[in-house]
ROVEXVO-926191 format. One record per residue (C-alpha): x, y, z; residue in three letters. Coordinates in steps of 0.2 Angstrom, whole numbers, plus 2048, in hexadecimal, padded with zeros to 3 digits. Layout:
% ROVEXVO-926191
XYZALA/...
//
This chain:
% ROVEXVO-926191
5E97A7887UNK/5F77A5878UNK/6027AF882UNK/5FF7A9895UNK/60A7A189EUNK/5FE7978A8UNK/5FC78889BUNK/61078589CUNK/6107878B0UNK/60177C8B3UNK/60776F8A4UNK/61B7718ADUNK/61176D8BDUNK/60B75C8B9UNK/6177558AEUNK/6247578BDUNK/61774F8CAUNK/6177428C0UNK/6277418BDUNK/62A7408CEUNK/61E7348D4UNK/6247278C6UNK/63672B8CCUNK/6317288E0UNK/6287198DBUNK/6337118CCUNK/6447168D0UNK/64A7078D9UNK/6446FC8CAUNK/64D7098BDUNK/65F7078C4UNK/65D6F58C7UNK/65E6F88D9UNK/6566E98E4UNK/65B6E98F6UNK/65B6D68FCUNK/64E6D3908UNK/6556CD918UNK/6506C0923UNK/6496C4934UNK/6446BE942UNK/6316C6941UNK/6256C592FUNK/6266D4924UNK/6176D9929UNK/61C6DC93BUNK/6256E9943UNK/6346E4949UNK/63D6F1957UNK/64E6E9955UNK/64F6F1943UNK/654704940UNK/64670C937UNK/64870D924UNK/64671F91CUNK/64672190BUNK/64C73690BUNK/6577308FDUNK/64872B8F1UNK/6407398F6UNK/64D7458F1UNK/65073D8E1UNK/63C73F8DDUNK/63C7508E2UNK/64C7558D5UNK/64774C8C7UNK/6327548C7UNK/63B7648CAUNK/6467638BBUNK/63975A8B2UNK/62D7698B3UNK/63B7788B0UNK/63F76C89FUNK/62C76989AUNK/62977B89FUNK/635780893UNK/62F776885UNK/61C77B889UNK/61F78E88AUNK/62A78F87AUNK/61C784870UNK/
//
């Protein structure tokens, strides 16, 4: 198994996942980046038709990037170990 490439892919695999998930989830804390709630009329809890519907594709992308390049630099390191 010394010379397999399978420990590196599957070790490459989770370390970008994870990477990713704390990105998705942390990101906004990292950059220092809190959006101001605003005041509506309607509890937070509510939906409120008069508001446009909030889509977070940005985070997503960001997550995405940084567990790919996460698991190409963790492959790298596991496979030359």
């Amino acid at each position: 198994m010394d010379g397999s490439l399978l420990q590196p892919l599957a070790g490459a695999v989770f370390m970008g996942l994870g990477a990713g998930f704390l990105t998705y989830s942390y990101a906004d804390k990292f950059t220092g980046k809190r959006r101001k709630k605003e005041r509506t009329g309607s509890p937070s809890g509510y939906f409120d038709p008069k508001r446009p519907e909030r889509r977070d594709t940005s985070r997503i992308v960001k997550a995405l990037s940084v567990g790919f390049f996460m698991g190409v630099m963790f492959f790298i390191y596991f496979s030359n170990r």
